[in-house]
C-alpha positions in Angstrom: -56.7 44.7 -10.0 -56.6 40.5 -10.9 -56.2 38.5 -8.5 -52.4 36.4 -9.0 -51.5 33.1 -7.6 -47.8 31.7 -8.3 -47.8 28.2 -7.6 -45.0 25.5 -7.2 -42.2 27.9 -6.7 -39.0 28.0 -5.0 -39.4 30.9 -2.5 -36.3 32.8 -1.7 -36.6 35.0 1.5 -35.1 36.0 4.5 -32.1 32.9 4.3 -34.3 30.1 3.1 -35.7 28.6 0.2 -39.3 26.8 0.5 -41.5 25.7 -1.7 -44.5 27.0 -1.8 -47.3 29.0 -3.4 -47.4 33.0 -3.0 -51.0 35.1 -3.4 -51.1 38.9 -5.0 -54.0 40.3 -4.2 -53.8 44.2 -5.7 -50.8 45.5 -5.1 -50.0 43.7 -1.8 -49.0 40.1 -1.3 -51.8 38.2 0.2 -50.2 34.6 1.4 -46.6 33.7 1.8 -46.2 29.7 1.8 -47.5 26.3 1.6 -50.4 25.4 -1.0 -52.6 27.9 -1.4 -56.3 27.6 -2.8 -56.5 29.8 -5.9 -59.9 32.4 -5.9 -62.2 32.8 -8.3 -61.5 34.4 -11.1 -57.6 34.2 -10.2 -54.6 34.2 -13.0 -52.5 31.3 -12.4 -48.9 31.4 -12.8 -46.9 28.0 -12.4 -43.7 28.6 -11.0 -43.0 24.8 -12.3 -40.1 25.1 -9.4 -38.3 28.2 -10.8 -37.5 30.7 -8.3 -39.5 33.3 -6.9 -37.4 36.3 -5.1 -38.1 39.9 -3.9 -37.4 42.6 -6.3 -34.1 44.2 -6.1 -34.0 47.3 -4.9 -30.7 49.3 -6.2 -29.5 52.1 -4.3 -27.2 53.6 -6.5 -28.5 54.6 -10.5 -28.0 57.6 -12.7 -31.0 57.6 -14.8 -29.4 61.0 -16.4 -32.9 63.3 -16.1 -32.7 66.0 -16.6 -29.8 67.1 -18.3 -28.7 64.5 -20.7 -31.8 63.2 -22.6 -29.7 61.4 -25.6 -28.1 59.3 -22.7 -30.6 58.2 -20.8 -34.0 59.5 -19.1 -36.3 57.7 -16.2 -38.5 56.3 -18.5 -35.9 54.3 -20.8 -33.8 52.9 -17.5 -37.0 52.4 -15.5 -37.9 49.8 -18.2 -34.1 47.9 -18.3 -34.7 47.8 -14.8 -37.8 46.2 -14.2 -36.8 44.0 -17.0 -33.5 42.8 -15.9 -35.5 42.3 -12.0 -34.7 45.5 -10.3 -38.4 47.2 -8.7 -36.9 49.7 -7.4 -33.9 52.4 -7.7 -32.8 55.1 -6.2 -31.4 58.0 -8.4 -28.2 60.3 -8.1 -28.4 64.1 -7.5 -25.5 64.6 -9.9 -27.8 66.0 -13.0 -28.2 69.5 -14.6 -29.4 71.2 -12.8 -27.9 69.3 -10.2 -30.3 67.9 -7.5 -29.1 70.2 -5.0 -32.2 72.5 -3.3 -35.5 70.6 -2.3 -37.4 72.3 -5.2 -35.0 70.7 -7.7 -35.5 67.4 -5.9 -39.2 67.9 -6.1 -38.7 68.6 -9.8 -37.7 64.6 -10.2 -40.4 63.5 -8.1 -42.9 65.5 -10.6 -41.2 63.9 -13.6 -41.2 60.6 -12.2 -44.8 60.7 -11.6 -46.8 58.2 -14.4 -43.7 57.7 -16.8 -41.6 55.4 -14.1 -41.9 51.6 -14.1 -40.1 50.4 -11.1 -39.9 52.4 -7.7 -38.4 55.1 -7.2 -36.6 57.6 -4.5 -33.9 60.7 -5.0 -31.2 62.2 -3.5 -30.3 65.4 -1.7 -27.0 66.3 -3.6 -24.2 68.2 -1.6 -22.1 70.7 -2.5 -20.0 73.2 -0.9 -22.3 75.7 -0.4 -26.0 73.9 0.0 -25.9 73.2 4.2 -29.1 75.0 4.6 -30.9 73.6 2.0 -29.7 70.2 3.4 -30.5 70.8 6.6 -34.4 72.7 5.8 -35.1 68.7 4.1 -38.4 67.2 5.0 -38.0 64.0 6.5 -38.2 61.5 3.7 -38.2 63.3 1.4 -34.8 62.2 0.1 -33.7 58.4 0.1 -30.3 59.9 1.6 -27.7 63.2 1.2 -25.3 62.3 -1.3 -21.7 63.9 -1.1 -19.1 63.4 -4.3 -15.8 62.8 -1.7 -14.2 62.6 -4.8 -14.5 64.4 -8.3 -16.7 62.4 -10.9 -19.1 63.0 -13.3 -21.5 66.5 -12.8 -19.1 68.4 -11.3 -20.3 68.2 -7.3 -16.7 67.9 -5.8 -17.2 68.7 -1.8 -13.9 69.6 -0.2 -14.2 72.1 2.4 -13.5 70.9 5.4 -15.8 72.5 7.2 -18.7 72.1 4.6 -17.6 68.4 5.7 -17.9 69.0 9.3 -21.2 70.7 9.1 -23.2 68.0 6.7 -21.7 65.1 8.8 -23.2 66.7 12.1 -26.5 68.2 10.4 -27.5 66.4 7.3 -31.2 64.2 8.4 -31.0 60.5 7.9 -28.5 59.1 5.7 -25.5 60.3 3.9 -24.3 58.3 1.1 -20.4 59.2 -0.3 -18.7 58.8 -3.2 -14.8 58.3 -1.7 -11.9 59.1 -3.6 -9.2 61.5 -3.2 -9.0 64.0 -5.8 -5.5 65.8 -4.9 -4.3 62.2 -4.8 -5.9 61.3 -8.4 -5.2 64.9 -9.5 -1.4 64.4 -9.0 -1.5 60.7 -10.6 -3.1 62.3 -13.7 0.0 64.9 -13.9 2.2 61.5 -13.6 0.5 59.8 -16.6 0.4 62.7 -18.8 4.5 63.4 -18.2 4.7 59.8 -19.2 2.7 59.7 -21.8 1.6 62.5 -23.1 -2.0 62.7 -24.7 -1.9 58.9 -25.2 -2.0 57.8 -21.8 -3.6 54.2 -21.6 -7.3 53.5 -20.3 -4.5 50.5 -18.2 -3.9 53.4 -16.1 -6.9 54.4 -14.9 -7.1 51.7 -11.3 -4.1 53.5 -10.9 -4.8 57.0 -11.2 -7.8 56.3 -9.4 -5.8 54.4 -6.9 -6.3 52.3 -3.6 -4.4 55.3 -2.1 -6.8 57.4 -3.1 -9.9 55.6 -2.3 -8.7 55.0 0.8 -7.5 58.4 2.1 -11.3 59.4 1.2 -13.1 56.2 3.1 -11.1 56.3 5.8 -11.8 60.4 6.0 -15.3 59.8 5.6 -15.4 56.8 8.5 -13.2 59.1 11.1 -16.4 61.7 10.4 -19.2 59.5 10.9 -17.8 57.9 14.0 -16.8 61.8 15.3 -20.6 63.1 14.7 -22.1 60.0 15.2 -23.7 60.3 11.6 -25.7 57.5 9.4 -23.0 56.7 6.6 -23.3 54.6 3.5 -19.8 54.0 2.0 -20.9 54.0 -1.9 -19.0 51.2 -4.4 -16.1 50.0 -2.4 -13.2 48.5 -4.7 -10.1 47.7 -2.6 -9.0 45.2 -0.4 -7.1 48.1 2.1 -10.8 49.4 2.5 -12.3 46.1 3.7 -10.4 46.8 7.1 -12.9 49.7 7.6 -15.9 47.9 8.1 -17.3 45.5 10.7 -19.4 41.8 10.1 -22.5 42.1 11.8 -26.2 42.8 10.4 -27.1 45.6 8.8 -29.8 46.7 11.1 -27.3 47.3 13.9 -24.6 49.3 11.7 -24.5 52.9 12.2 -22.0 52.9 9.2 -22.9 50.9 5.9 -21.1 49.8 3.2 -21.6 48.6 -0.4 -20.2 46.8 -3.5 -21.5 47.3 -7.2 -22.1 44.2 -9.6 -19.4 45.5 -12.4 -16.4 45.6 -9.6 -17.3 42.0 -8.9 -17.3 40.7 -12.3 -14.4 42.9 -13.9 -11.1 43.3 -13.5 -8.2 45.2 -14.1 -7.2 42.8 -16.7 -10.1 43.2 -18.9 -9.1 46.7 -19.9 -6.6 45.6 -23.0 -10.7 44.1 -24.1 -13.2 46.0 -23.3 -11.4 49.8 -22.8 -13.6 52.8 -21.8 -17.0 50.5 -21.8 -15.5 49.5 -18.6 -14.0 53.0 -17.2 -15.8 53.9 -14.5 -15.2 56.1 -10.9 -13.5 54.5 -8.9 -12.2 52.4 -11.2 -12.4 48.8 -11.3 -9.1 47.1 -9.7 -6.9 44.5 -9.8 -8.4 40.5 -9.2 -7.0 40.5 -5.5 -9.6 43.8 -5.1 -12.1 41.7 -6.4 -11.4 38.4 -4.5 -11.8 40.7 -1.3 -15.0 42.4 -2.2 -16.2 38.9 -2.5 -15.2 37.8 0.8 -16.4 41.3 2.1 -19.5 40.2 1.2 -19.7 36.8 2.6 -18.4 38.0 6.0 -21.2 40.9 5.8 -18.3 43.3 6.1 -20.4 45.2 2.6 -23.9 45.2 3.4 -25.4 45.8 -0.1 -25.0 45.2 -3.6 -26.0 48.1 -6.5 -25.2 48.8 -10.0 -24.1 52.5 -9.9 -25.7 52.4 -13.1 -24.6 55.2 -15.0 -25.0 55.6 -18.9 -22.8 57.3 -21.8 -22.7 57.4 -25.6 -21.1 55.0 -27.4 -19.2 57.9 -29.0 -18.7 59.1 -26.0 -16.9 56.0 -24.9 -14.8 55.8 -28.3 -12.9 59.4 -27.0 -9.1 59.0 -26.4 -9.1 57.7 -22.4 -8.6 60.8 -20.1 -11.3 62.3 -22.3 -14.1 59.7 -22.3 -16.6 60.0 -19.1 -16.8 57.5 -16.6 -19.7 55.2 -15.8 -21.4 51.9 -16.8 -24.9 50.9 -17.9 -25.5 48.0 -15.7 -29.2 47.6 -14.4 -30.6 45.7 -16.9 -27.9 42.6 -16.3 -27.6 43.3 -12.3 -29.6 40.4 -11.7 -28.3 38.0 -14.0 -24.5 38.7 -13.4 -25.5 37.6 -9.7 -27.3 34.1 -10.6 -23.8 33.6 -12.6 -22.0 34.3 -10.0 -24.3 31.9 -7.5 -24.0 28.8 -10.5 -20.1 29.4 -9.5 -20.8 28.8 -5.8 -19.3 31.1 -4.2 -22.0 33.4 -3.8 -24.9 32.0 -1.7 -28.4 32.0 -3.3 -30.0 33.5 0.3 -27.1 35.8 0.8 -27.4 36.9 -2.5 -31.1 37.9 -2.3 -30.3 39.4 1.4 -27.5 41.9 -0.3 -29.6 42.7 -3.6 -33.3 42.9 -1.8 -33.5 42.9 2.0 -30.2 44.8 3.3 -31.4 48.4 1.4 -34.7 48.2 2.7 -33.0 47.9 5.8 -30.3 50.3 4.9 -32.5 53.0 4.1 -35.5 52.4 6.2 -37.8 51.5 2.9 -41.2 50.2 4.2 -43.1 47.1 3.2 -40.5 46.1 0.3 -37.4 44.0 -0.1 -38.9 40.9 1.1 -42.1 38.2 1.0 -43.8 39.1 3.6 -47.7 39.1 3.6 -49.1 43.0 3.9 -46.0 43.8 1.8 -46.3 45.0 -1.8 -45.8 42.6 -4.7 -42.9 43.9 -5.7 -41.4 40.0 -7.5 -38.7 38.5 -9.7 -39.7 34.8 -11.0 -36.1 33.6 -12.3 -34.6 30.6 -13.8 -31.1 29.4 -12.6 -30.5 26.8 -15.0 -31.9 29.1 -17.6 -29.2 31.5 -20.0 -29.3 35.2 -20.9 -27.1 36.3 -23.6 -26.5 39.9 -24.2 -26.8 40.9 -28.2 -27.0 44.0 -29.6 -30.3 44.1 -30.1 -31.3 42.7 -26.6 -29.9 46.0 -24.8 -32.7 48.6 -23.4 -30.7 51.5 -22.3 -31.2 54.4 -23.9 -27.1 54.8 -24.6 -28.0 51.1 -26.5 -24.4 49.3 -25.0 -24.0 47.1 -22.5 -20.2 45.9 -21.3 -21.4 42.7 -21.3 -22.0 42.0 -24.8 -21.4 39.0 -26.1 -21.3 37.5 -22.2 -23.9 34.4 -22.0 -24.9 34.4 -18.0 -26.5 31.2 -16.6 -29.4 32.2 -15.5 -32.5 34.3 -16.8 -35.5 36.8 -15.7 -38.7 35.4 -16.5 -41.3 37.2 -15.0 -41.4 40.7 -12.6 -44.4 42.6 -11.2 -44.5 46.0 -9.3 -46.8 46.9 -7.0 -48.9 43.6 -7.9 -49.0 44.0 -11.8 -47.0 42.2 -14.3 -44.2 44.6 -15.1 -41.5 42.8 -17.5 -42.2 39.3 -19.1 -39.1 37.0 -20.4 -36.3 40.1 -20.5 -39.1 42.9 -22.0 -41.2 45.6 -20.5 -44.8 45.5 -20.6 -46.9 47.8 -21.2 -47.6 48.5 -17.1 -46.2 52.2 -15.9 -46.7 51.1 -12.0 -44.3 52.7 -10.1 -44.2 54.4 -7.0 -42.9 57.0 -4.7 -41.2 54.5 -1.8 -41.6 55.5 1.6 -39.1 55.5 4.3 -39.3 55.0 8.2 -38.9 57.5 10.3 -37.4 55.7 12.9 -34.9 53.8 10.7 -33.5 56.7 9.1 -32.8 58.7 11.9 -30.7 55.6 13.8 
């Protein structure tokens, strides 16, 4: 592989910014810092004092294989990703078959293997019945053991108590949830249609999916983890009640984890009346106080990571009457850019925002040698302009669904470059040609804190 030398960059990493020079040398960075001689034979890229960053790594995608091929697959996602910045993802169990015994989670692994451009890791799914195959998984196998607290797309609902009980003692490493109620939406949804009938409003959907019911599910799934002393990662918080469930402090130290997604801190509930079902998602995006407070959250590392939950529908899908159109948002290809809006706003810290997006997963999840610039560590690398623009078209969108919620939105900044593993990956918002990614690897001794 070429040897790579970025030059006259802004380096963002572990709270600073420096300028400086960065070496790839095969798939690893070679030299962090400073001015750095270029070797023979080396491609020169000049920053010309653009920003160079970590890739993100997202935690949270539906890349909708297999099962749903004319949504989405990991090849089509994989290539928004890399293009929008993201290197690596981790992928939902909820699929059919759904990702719930080690040899369907092997099956993904297989299919990954030479068609995936960014990174890549899967979940252990739960469901009522799976405990042994949950507790028979090979350590690192699985990025984490995901349990649906709350019924959403794929039909993976866990409810039994006991089920509960058992994964929270049992389940190895990590155990990512999905929190929401469902007696409490269940009943809300019996209130709407007695209202309304078959024409009940997409307005109503932050409050079927309420703050009640997101926090009866949390707080359940907080009272667990602190009883069994389990590894929890509380998946796309939206409510300012919820907030009060967490502690500041670094991530490294936290037993229990939590996490905000890029659409609930850019939407609220008053863009429903404009943008409908493209923006209906589990749980549902909230009112602007919700919002405000995830923002803080963030700031006063109360939520420890930021994701996408990245999950893709039909247009016509979308266009069904409200309490029939699915739930879920395709995000990954604008994560990164949504974020450098947010920083040209101010309120959301450059460093913090590349510690949320890139360091605090590897650290949540134990991923080795990614999520930061760190010499030895693979060249996993965004190069990104903050006084450049991106502005979502049509015709820019990469997703296999081809919609974005953002259409028509013009974010100040823009993705300029991204390698994986050391290889140029995505040039000026488009894919290359590279297929580079790998299986990430997970520490031992992280996951089992």
């Amino acid at each position: 592989m070429p040897v790579t030398l970025i030059t006259n960059a802004k380096l963002v990493n572990e709270g600073q910014v420096v300028e400086g020079d960065l070496l790839i040398d095969g798939e690893r960075i070679a030299q962090v810092g400073g001015q750095i001689k270029a070797p023979a034979g080396a491609n020169i890229v000049d920053a010309s004092g653009r920003y160079l960053m970590p890739g993100m790594i997202d935690d949270q995608v539906h890349f909708r294989e297999p099962g749903a091929p004319h949504k989405a697959d990991m090849a089509t996602e994989s290539a928004a990703a890399v293009a929008g910045g993201t290197t690596s993802f981790m992928d939902m169990p909820n699929t059919n078959p759904t990702t719930t015994t080690v040899e369907a989670l092997q099956d993904k692994y297989d299919r990954a293997a030479g068609r995936v451009r960014a990174n890549f890791a899967f979940y252990m799914g739960a469901s009522n019945t799976n405990i042994d195959e949950i507790r028979r998984l090979p350590p690192g196998m699985a990025c984490g053991t995901k349990v649906f607290m709350g019924a959403s797309t794929g039909n993976m609902l866990v409810d039994d108590p006991q089920t509960l009980e058992h994964i929270f003692k049992d389940a190895p490493g990590l155990i990512a949830t999905h929190c929401e109620d469902t007696p409490t939406v269940l009943e809300a949804e019996r209130v709407a249609r007695m209202k309304y009938g078959d024409n009940v409003p997409v307005s109503m959907h932050p409050v079927i999916r309420s703050e009640e019911a997101c926090w009866k599910s949390s707080s359940f799934a907080v009272g667990l983890a602190k009883k069994h002393g389990s590894r929890l990662h509380v998946l796309h918080l939206t409510t300012a009640r919820e907030m009060d469930l967490f502690e500041s402090g670094p991530v490294e130290s936290k037993r229990i984890t939590a996490e905000a997604c890029t659409h609930h801190l850019w939407f609220s509930a008053d863009d429903y009346e404009a943008l409908g079902n493209k923006i209906k998602c589990n749980p549902a995006i909230k009112r602007p106080e919700d919002r405000a407070a995830l923002r803080q959250a963030l700031l006063d590392d109360k939520l420890d990571v930021i994701a996408t939950d990245h999950a893709p529908h039909t247009i016509d899908e979308k266009a069904k009457p409200f309490m029939d159109a699915p739930a879920g948002l395709p995000l990954v290809q604008t994560s990164l850019v949504s974020l450098l809006d947010h920083v040209n706003d101010g309120w959301l810290p450059l460093t913090t925002m590349v510690h949320k997006a890139c360091h605090a997963p590897a650290l949540c999840y134990g991923v080795t040698e990614r999520g930061y610039l760190r010499e030895g560590y693979y060249a996993d690398l965004t190069l990104f302009d903050l006084a450049g623009s991106t502005t979502v078209t049509p015709e820019s969108v990469l997703y296999k669904c081809g919609w974005s919620p953002y259409e028509g939105v013009s974010f100040r900044g823009s993705v300029d470059q991204v390698w994986v593993n050391g290889t140029l990956a995505a040039q000026a918002g488009k894919p290359t040609d590279a297929i580079v990614g790998q299986r990430l690897k997970f520490d031992a001794a992280v996951t089992a804190r």
